[in-house]
C-alpha positions as CSV (number, residue, x, y, z in Angstrom):
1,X,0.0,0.0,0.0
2,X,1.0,3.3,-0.9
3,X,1.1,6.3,1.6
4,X,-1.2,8.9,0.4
5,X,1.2,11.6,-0.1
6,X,2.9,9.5,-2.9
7,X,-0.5,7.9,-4.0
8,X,-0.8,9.7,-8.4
9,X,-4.5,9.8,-8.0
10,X,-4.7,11.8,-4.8
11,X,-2.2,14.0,-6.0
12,X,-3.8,14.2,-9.2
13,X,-7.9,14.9,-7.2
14,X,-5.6,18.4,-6.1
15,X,-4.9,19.2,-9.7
16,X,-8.8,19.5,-11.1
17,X,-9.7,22.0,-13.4
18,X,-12.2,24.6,-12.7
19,X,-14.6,22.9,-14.6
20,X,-14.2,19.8,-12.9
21,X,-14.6,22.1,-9.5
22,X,-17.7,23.5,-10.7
23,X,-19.5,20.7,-12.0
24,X,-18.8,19.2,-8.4
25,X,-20.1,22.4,-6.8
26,X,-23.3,22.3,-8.8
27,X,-23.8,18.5,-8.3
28,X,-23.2,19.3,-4.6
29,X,-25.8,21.7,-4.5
30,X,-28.3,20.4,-6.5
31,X,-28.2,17.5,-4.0
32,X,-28.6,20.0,-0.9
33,X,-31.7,21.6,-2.4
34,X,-34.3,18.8,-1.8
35,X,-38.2,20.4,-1.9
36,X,-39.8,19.6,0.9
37,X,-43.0,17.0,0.2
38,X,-46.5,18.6,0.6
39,X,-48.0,18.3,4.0
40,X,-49.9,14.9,4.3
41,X,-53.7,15.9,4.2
42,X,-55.4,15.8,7.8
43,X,-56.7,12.5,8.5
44,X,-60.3,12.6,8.7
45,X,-61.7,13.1,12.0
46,X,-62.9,9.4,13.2
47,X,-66.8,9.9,14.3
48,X,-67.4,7.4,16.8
49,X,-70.8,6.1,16.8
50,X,-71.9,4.6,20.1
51,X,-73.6,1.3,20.4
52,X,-76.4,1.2,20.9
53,X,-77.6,0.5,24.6
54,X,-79.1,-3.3,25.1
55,X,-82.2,-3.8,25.6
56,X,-84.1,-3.5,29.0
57,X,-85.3,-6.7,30.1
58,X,-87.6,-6.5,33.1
59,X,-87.5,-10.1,34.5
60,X,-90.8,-10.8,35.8
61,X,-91.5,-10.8,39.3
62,X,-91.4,-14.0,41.1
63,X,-94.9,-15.4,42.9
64,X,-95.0,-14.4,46.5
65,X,-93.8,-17.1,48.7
66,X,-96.7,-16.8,50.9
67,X,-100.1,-17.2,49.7
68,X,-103.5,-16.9,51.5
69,X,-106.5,-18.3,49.7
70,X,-108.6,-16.2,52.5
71,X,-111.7,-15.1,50.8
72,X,-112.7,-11.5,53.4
73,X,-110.6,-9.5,55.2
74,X,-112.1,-11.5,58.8
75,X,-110.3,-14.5,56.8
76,X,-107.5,-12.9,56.2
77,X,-106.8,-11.8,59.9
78,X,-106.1,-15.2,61.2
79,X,-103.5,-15.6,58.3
80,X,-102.1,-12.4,59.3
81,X,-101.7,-12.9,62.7
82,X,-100.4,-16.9,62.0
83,X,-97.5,-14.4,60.1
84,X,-96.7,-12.3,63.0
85,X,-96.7,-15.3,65.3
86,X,-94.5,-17.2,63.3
87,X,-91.8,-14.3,63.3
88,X,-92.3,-13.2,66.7
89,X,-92.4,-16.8,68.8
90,X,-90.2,-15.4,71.4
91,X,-92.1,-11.7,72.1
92,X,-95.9,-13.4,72.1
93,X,-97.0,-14.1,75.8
94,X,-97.9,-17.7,76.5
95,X,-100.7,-18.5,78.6
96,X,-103.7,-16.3,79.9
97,X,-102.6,-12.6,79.8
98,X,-103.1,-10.6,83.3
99,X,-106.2,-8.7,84.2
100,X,-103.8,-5.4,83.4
101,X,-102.3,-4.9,80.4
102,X,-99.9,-2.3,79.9
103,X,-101.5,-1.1,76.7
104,X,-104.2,-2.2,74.4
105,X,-104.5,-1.0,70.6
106,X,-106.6,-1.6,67.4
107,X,-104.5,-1.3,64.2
108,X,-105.6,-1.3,60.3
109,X,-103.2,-2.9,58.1
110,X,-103.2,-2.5,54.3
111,X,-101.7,-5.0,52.6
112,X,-101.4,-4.8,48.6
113,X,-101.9,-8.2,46.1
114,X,-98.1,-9.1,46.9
115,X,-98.3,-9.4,50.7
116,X,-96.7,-5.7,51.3
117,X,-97.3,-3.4,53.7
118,X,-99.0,-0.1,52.2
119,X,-100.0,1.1,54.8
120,X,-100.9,0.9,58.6
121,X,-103.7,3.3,60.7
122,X,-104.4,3.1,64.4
123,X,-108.5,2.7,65.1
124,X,-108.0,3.1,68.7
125,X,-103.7,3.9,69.6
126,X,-102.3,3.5,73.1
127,X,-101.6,6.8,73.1
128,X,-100.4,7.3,76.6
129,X,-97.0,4.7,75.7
130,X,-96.0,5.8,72.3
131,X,-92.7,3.7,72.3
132,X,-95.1,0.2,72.3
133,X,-97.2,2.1,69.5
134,X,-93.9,2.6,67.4
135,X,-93.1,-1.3,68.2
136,X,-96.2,-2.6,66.7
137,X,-96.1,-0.6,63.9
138,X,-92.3,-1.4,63.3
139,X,-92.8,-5.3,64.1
140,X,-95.9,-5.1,61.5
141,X,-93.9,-3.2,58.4
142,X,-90.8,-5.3,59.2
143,X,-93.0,-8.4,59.1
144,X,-93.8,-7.5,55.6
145,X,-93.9,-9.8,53.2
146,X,-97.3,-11.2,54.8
147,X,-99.3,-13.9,53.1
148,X,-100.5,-12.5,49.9
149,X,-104.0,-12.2,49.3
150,X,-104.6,-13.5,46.0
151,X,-108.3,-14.3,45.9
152,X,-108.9,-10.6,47.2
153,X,-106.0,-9.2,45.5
154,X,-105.3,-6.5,48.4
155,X,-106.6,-6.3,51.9
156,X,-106.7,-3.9,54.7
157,X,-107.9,-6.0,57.9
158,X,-108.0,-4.7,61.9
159,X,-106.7,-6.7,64.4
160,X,-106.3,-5.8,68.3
161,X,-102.7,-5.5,70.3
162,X,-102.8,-6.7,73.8
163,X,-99.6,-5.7,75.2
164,X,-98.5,-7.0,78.3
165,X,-95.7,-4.9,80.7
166,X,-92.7,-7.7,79.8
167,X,-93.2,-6.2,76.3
168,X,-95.0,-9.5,75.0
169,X,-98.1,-9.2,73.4
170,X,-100.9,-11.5,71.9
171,X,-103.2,-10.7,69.0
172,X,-106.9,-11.0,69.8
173,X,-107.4,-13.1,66.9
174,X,-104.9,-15.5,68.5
175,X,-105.5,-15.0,72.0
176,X,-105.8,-17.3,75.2
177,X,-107.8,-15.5,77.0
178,X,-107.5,-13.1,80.0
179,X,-107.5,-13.8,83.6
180,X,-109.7,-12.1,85.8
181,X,-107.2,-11.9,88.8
């Protein structure tokens, strides 16, 4: 290998004519001037549609799990009361009651074709405790689903409290009686 300094050709790159100079110079700046490409068009904005939402399906509701076949509201009372009984075996006084009772109320309860509580109204309210008048009414609407009345398809029935001072009561539809002493 030849060192350049003694290479012919190199010596001879050093020796161009003009020309040769300028043709290089115009080649070199045609090359340098490059046009820039038109912009790229703007991508069309993307319109999103949204699905549309599913349909609502209302599942039917299920039959009541309690059904009374009672055919007047005096029917339906014994059912009712049977309902509070059965959820309330521990707060309903066994045996006679006492000759006193600590309060004694007559309550309405609307119940609609499903067995819910619509409503309750006080005929006659013990008045003079109104913490055993919130009680019932609580004990009835948490009660709720009662037996539903599907031969009357809603009922509003009246049955009477006898509350005891433990806090037990019976139902006069239910009751054992009262004692005289």
């Amino acid at each position: 290998m030849t060192p350049k300094h003694l290479n012919p050709s190199v010596a001879n790159d050093r020796r161009r004519s003009p020309a040769a100079w300028a043709f290089t110079c115009v080649v070199l700046a045609l090359g340098a001037c490059t046009t820039t490409p038109p912009p790229m068009p703007e991508p069309a904005p993307v319109v999103v549609v949204p699905a549309p939402p599913p349909p609502v399906v209302v599942a039917p509701e299920p039959p009541p799990a309690l059904i009374s076949n009672a055919r007047s509201p005096m029917e339906y009372r014994k059912d009712g009361a049977q309902h509070l009984y059965g959820l309330n075996g521990h707060r309903i006084f066994k045996g006679k009651l006492p000759p006193l009772l600590h309060a004694v109320g007559v309550l309405q309860v609307e119940v609609d074709a499903r067995g819910n509580v619509r409503q309750v109204n006080w005929m006659r309210a013990p008045s003079h405790v109104p913490h055993v008048m919130q009680e019932i009414e609580r004990t009835v609407r948490q009660a709720a689903p009662f037996p539903a009345p599907v031969a009357l398809g809603g009922v509003t029935y009246t049955d009477v409290w006898l509350w005891d001072h433990s806090g037990q009561f019976q139902l006069d539809t239910l009751t054992e009686g009262q004692r005289s002493r």
